[in-house]
Backbone and ligand atoms as CSV (ligand in chain L), in Angstrom:
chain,resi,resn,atom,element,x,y,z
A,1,UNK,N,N,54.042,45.699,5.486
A,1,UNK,CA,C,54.474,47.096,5.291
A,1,UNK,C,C,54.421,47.437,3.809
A,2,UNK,N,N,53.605,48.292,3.431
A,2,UNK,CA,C,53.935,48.702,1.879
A,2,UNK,C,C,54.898,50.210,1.891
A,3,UNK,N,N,55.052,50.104,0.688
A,3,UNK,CA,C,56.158,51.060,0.289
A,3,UNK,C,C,56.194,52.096,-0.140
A,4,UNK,N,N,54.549,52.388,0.719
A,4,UNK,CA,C,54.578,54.054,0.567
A,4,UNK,C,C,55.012,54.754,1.054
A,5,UNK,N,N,54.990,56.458,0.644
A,5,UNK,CA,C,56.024,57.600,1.374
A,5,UNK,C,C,55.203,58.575,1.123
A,6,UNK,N,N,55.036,59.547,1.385
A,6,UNK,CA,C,54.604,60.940,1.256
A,6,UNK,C,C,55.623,62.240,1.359
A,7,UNK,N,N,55.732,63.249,0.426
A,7,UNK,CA,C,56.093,63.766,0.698
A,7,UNK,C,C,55.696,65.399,0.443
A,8,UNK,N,N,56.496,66.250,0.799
A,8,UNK,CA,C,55.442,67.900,0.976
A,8,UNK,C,C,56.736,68.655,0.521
A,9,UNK,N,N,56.269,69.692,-0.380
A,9,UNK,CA,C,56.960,71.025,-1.187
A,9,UNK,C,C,56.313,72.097,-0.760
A,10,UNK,N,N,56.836,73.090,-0.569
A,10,UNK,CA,C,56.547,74.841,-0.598
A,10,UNK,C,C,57.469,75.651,-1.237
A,11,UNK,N,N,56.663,76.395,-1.321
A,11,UNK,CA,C,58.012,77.309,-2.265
A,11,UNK,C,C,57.603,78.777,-2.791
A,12,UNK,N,N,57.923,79.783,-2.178
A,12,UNK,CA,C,57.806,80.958,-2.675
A,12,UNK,C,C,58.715,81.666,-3.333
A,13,UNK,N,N,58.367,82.612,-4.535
A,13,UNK,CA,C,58.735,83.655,-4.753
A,13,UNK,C,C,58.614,84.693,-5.248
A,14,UNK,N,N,59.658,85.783,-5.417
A,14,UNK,CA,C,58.883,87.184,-5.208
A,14,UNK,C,C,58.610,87.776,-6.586
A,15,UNK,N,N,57.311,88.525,-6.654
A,15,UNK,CA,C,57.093,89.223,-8.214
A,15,UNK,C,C,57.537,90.313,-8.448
A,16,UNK,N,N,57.947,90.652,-9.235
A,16,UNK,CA,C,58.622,91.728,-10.223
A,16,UNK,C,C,58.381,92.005,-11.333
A,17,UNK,N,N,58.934,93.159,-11.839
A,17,UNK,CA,C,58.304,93.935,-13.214
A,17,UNK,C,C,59.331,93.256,-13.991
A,18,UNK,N,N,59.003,93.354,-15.507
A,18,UNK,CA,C,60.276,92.505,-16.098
A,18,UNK,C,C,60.074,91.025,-16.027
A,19,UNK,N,N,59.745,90.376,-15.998
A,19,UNK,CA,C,60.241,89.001,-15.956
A,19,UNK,C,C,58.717,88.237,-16.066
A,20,UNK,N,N,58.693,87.235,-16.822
A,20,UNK,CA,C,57.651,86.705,-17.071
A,20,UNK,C,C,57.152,85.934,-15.913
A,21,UNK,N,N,56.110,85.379,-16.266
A,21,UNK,CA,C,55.121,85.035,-15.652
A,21,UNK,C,C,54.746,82.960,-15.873
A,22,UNK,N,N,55.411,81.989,-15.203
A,22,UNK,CA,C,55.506,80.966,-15.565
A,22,UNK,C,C,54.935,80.221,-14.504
A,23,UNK,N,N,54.212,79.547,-14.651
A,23,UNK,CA,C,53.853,78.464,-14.044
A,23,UNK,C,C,53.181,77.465,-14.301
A,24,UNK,N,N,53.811,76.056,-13.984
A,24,UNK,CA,C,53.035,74.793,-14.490
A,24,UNK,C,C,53.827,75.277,-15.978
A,25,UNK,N,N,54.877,75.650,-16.175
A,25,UNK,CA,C,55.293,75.573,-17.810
A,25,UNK,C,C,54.145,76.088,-18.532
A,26,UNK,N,N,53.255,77.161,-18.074
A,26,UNK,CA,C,52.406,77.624,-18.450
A,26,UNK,C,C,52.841,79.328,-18.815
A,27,UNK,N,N,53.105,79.736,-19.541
A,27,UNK,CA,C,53.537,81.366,-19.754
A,27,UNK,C,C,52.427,82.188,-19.580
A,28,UNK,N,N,52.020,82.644,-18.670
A,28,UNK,CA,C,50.795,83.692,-18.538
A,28,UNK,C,C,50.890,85.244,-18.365
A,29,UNK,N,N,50.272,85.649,-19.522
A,29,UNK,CA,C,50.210,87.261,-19.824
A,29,UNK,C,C,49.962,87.668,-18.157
A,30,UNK,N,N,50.726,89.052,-17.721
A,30,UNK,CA,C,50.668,89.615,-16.440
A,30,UNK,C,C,51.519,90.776,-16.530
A,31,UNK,N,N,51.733,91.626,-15.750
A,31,UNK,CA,C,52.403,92.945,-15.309
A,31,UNK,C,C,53.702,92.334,-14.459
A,32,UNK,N,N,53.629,91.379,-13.987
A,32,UNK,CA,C,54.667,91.150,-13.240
A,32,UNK,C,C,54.972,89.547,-13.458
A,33,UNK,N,N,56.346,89.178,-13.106
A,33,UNK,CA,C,56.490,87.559,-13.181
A,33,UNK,C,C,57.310,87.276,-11.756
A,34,UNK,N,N,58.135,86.440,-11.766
A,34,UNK,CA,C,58.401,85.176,-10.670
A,34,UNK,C,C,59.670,85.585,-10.704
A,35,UNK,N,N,60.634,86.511,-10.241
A,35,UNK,CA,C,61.595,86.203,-9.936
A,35,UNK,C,C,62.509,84.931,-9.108
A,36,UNK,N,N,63.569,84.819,-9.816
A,36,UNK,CA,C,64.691,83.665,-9.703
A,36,UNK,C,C,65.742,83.680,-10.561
A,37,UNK,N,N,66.353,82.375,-10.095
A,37,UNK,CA,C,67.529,82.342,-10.890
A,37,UNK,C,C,67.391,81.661,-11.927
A,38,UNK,N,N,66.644,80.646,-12.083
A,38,UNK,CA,C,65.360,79.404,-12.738
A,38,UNK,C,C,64.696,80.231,-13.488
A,39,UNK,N,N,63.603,79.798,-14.163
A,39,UNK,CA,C,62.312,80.321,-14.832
A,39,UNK,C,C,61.089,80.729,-13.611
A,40,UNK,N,N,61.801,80.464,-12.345
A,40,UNK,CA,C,61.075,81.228,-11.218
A,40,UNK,C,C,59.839,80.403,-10.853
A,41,UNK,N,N,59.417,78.931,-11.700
A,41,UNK,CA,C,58.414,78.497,-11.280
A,41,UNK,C,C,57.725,77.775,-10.625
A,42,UNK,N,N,57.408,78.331,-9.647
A,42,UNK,CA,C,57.006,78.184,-8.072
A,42,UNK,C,C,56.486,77.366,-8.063
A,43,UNK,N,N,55.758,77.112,-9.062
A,43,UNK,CA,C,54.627,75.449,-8.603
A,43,UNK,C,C,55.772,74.111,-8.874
A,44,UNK,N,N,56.292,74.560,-10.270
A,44,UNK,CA,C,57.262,73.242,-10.335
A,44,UNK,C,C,58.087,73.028,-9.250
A,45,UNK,N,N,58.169,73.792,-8.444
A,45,UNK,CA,C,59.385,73.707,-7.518
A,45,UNK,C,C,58.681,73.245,-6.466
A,46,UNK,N,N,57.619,73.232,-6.015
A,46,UNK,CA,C,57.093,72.914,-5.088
A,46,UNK,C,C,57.020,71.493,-4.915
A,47,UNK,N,N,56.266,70.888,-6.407
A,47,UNK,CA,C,55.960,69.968,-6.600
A,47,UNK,C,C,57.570,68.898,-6.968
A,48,UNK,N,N,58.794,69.167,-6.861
A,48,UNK,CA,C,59.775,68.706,-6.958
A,48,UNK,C,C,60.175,68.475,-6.136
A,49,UNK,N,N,60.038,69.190,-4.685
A,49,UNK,CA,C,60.624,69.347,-3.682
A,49,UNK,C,C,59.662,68.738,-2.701
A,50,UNK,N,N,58.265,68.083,-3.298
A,50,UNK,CA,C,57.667,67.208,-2.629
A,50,UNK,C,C,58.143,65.353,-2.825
A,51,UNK,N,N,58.726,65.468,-4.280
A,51,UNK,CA,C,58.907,64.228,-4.825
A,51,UNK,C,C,60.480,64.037,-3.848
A,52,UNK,N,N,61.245,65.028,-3.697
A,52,UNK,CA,C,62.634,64.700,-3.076
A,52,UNK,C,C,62.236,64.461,-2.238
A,53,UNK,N,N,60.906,65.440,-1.227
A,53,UNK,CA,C,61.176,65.117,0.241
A,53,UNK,C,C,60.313,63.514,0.932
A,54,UNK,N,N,59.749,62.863,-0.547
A,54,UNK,CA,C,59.182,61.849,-0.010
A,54,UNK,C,C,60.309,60.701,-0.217
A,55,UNK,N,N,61.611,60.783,-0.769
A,55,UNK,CA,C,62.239,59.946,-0.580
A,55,UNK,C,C,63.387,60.111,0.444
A,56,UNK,N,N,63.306,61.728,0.718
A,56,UNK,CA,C,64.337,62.335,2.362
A,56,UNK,C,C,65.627,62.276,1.211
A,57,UNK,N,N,65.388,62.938,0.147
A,57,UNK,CA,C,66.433,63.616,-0.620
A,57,UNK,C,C,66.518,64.666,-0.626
A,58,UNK,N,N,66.392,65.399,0.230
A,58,UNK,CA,C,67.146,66.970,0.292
A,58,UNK,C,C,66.147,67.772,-0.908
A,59,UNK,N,N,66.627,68.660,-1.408
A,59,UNK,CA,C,65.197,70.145,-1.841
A,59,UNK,C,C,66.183,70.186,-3.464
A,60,UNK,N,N,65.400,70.846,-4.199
A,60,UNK,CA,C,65.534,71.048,-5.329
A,60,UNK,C,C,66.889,72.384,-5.415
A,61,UNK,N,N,67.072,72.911,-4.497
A,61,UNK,CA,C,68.181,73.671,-3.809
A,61,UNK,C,C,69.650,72.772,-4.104
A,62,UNK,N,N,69.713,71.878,-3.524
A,62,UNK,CA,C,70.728,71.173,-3.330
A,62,UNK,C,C,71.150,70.236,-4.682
A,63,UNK,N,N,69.874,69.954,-5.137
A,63,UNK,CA,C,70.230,69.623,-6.557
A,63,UNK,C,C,70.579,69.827,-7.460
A,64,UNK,N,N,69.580,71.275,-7.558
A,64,UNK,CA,C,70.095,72.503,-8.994
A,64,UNK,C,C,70.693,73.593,-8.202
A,65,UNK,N,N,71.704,73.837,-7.617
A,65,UNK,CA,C,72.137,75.533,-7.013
A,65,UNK,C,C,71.779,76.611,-7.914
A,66,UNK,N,N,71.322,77.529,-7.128
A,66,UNK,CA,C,71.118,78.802,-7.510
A,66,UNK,C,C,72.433,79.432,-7.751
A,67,UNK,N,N,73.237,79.083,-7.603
A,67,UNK,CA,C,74.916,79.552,-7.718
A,67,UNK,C,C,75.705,78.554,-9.348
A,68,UNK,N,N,74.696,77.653,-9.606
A,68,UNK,CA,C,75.392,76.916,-10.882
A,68,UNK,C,C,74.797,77.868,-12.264
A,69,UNK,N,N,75.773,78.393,-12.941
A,69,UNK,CA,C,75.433,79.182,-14.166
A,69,UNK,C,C,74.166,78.077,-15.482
A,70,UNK,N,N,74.671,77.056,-14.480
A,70,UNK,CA,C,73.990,76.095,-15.699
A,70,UNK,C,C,72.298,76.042,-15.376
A,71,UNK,N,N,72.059,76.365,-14.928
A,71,UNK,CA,C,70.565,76.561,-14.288
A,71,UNK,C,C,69.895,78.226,-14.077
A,72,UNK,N,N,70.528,78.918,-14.729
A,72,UNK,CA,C,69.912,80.222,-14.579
A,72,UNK,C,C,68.974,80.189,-16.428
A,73,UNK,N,N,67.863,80.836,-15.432
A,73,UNK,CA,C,66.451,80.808,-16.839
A,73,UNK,C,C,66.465,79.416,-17.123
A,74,UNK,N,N,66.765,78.486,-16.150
A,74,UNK,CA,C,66.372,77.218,-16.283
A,74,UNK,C,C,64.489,76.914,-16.516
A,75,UNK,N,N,64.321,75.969,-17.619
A,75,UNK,CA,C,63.321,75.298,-17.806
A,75,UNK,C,C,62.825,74.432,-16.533
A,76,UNK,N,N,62.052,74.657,-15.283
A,76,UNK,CA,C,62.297,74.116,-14.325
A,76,UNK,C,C,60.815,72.903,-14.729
A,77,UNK,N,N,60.329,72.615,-15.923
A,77,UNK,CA,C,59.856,71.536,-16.070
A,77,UNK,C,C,60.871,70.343,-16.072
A,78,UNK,N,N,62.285,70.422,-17.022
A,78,UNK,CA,C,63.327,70.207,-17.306
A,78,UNK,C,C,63.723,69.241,-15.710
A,79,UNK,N,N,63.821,70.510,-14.789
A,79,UNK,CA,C,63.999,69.888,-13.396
A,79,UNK,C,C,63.217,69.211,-12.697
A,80,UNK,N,N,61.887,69.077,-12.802
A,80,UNK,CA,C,60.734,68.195,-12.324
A,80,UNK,C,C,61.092,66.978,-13.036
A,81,UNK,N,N,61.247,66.741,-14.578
A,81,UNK,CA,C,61.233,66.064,-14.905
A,81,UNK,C,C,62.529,64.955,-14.551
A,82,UNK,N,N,64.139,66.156,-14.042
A,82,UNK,CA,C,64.970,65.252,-13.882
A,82,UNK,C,C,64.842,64.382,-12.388
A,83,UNK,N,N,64.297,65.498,-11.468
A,83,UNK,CA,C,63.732,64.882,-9.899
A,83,UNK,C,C,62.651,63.339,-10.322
A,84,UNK,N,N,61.918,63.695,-10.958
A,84,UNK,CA,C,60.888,62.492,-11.231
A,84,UNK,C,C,62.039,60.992,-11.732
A,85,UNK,N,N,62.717,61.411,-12.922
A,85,UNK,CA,C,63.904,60.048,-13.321
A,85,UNK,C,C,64.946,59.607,-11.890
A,86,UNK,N,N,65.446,60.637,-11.386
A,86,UNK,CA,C,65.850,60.353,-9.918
A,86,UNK,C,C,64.686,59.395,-9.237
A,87,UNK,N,N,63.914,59.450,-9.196
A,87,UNK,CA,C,62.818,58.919,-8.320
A,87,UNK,C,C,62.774,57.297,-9.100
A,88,UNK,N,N,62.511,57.458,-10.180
A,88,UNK,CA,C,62.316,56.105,-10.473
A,88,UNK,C,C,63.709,55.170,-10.426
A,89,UNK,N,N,65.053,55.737,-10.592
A,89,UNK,CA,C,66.055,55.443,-10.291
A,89,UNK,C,C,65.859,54.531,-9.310
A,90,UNK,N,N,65.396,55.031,-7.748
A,90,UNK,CA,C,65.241,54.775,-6.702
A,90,UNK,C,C,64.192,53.241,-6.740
A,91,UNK,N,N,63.634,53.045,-7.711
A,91,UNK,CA,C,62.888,52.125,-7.508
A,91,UNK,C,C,61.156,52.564,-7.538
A,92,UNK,N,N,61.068,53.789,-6.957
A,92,UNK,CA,C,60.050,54.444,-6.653
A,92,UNK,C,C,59.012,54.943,-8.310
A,93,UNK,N,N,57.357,54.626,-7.877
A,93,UNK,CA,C,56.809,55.061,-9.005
A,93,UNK,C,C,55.489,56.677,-8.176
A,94,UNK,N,N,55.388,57.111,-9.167
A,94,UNK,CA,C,54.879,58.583,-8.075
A,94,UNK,C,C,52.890,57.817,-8.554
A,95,UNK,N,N,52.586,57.955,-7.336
A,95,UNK,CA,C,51.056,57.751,-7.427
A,95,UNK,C,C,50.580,58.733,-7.620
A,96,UNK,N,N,50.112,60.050,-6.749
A,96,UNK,CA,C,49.419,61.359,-7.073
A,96,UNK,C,C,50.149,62.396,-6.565
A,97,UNK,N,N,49.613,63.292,-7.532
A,97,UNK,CA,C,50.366,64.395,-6.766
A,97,UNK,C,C,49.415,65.872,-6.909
A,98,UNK,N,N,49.288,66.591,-5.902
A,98,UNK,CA,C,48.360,67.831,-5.748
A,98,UNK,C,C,49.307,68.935,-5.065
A,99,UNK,N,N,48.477,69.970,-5.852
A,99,UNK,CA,C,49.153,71.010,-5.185
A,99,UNK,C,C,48.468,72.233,-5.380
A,100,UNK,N,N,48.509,73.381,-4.293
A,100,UNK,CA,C,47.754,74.762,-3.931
A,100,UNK,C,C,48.677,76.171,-4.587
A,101,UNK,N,N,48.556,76.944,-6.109
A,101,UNK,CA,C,48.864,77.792,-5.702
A,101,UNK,C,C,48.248,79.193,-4.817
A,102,UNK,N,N,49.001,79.719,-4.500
A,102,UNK,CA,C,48.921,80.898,-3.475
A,102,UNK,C,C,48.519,82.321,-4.589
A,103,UNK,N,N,47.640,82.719,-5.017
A,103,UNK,CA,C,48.195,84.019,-6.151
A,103,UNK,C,C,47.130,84.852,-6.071
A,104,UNK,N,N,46.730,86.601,-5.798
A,104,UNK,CA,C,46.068,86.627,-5.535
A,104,UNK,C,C,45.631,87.320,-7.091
A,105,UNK,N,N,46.764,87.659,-7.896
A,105,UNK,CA,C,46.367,87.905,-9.358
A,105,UNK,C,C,47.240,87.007,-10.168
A,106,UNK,N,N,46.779,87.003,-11.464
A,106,UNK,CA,C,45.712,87.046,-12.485
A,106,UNK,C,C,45.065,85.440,-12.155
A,107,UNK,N,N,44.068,85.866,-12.404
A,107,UNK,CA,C,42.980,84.341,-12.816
A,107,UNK,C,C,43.726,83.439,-12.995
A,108,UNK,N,N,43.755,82.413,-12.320
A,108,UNK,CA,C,44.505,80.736,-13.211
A,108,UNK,C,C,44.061,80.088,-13.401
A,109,UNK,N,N,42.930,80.056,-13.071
A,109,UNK,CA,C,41.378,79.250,-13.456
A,109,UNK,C,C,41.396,78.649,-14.984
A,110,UNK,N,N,41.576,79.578,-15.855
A,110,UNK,CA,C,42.043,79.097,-17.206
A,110,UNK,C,C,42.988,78.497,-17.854
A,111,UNK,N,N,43.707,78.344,-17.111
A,111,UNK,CA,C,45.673,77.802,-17.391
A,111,UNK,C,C,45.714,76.296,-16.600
A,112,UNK,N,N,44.763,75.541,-15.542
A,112,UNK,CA,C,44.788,74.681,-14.616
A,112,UNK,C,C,45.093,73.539,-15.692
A,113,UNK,N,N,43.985,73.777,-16.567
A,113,UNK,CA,C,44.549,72.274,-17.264
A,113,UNK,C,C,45.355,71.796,-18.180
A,114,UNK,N,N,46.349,72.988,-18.673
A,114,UNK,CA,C,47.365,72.958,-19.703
A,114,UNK,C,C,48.225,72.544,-18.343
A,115,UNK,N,N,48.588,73.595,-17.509
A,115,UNK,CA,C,49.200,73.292,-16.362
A,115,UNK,C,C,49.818,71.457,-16.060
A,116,UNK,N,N,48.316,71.126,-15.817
A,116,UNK,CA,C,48.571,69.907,-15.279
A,116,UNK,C,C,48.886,68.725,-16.258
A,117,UNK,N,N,48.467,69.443,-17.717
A,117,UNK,CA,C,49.353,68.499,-18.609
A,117,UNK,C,C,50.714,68.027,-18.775
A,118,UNK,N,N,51.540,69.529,-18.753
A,118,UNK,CA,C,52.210,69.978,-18.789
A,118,UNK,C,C,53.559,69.643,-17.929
A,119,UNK,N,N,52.780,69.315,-16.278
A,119,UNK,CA,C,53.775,69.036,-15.873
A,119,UNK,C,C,53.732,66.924,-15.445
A,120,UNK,N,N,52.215,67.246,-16.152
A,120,UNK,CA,C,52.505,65.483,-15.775
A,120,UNK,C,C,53.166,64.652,-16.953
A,121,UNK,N,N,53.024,65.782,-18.088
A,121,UNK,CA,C,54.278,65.351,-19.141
A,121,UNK,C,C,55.937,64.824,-18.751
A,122,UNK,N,N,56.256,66.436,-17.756
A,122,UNK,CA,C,57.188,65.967,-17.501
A,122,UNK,C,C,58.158,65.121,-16.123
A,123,UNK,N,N,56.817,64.584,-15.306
A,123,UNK,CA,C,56.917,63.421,-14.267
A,123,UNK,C,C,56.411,61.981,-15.150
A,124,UNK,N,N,55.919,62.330,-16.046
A,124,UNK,CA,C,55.953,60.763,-17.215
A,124,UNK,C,C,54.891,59.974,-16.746
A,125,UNK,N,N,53.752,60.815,-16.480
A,125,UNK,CA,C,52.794,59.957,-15.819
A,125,UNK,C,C,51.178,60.945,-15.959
A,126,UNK,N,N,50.402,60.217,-15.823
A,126,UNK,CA,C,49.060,60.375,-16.679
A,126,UNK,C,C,48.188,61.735,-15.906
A,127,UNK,N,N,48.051,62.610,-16.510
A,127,UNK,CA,C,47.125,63.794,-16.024
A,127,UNK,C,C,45.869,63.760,-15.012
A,128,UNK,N,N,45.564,62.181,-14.501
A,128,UNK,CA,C,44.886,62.072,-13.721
A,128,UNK,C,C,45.406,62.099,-12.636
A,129,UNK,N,N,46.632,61.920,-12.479
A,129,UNK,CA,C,47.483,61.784,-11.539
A,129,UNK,C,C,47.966,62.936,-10.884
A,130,UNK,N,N,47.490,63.707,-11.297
A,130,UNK,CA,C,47.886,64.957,-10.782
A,130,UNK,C,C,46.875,66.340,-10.610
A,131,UNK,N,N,47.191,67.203,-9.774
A,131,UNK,CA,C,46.117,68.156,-9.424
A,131,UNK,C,C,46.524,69.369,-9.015
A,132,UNK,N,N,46.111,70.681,-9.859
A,132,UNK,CA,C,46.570,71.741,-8.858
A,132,UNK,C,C,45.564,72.828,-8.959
A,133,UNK,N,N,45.289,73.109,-8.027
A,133,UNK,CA,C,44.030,74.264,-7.372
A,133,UNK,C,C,44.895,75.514,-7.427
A,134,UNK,N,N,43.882,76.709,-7.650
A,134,UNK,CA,C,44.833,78.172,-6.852
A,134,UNK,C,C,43.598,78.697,-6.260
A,135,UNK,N,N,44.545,79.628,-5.339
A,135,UNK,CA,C,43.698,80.202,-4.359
A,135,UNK,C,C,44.137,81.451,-4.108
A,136,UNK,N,N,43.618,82.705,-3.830
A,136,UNK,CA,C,44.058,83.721,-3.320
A,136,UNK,C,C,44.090,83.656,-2.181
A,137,UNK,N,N,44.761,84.636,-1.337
A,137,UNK,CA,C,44.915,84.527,0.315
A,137,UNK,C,C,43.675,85.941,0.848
A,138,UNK,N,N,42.695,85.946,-0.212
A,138,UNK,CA,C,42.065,87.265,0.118
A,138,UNK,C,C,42.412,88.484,0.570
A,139,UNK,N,N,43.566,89.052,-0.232
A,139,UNK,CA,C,44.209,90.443,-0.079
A,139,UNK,C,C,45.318,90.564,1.261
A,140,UNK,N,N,45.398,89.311,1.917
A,140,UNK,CA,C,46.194,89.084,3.050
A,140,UNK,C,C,47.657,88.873,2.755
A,141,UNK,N,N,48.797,89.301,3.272
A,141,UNK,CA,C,49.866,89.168,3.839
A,141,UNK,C,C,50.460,89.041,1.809
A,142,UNK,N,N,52.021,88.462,2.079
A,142,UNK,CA,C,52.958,88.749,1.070
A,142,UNK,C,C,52.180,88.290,-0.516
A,143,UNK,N,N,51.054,87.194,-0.427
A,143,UNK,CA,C,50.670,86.872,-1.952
A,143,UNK,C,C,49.511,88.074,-2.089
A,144,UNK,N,N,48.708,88.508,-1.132
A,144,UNK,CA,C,47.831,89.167,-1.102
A,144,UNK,C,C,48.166,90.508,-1.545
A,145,UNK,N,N,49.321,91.067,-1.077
A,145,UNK,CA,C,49.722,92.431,-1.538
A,145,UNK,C,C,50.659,92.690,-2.569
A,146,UNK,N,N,50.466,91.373,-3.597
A,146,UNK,CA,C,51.074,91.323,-4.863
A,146,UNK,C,C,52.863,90.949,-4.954
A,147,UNK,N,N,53.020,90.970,-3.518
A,147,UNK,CA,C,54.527,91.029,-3.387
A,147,UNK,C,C,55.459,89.822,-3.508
A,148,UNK,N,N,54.467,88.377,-4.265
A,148,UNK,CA,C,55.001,87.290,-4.292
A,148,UNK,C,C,53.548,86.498,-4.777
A,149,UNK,N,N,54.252,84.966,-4.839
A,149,UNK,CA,C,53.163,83.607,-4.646
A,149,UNK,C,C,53.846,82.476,-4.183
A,150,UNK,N,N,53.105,81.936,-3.658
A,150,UNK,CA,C,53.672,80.561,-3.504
A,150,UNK,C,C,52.952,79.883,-3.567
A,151,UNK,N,N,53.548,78.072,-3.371
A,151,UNK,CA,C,52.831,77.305,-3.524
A,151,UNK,C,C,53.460,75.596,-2.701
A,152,UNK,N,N,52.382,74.894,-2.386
A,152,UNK,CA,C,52.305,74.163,-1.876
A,152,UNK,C,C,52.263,72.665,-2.648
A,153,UNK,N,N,52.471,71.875,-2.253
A,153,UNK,CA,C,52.305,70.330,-3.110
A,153,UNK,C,C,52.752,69.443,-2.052
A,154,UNK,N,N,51.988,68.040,-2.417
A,154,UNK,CA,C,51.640,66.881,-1.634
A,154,UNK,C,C,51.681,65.893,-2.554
A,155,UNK,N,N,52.522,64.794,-2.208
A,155,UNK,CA,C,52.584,63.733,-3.463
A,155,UNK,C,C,52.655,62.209,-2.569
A,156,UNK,N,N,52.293,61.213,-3.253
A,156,UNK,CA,C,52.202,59.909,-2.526
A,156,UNK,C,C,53.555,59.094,-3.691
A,157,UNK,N,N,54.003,58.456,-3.237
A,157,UNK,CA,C,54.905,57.439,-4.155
A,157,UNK,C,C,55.420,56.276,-3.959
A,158,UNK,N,N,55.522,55.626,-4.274
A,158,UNK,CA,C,55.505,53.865,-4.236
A,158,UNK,C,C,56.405,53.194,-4.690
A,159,UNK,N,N,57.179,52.023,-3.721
A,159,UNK,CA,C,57.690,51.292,-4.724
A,159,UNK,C,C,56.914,49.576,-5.217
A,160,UNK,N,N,56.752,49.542,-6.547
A,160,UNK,CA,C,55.437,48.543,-6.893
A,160,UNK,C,C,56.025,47.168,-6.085
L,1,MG,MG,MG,61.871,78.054,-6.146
């Protein structure tokens, strides 16, 4: 038996005027940003809430409340990074990790690889190790009609 796990993140939320535009700890010029209580950023959260759910630790919810003052305009690299030290706590080392955002504006095509620096900075582990694609939903349903994004992530993790 080896001591792998898999685990899966999603995570949407909704855009608004006012509020920047963050993802992957990436600040991107836009008309609208990510509402939350956090820095709103949907990919980190995704990808956090894949690392909890491959050890069946509960969601990035339960960790950081949206109700704790201490986490509002939270740095949610900050929180990837504390989910990732949780993880190794555990014994556990993260092998890969990928993930889909949902967006049907602006371009992210240009931001992918600061992105993935960025956040494999703060899981402490090497930029090969990690991957994230975006995709529009082709003008379809809540990312399509500007009224949000989300995003998806898939991670493998090990204990050596
Ligand atoms: Mg979230």
């Amino acid at each position: 038996m080896h001591n792998f796990r898999i685990g899966h993140g999603y995570d949407v939320h909704r855009l608004t005027e006012g509020r920047e535009l963050i993802l992957g700890g990436v600040h991107i010029p836009h008309t609208t940003g990510l509402l939350g209580h956090s820095d709103a950023d949907v990919l980190a959260h995704a990808i956090a809430d894949a690392l909890l759910g491959a050890l069946a630790l509960g969601d990035i919810g339960k960790h950081f409340p949206d109700t704790d003052p201490q986490y509002k305009g939270a740095d949610s690299l900050k929180l990837l990074a504390a989910v990732a030290t949780l993880l190794r706590t555990k014994g556990y080392q993260i092998g890969n990790v990928d993930a889909t955002i949902l967006a049907q504006k602006p371009k992210l095509a240009p931001h992918i690889g600061v992105m993935c620096q960025n956040l494999a900075d703060a899981m402490d582990i090497s930029v090969e190790q990690v991957s994230v694609k975006a995709t529009t939903e082709e003008g379809l349903g809540f990312t399509g009609e500007l009224q949000g994004m989300a995003a998806h992530a898939v991670c493998l993790v090990y204990k050596p």
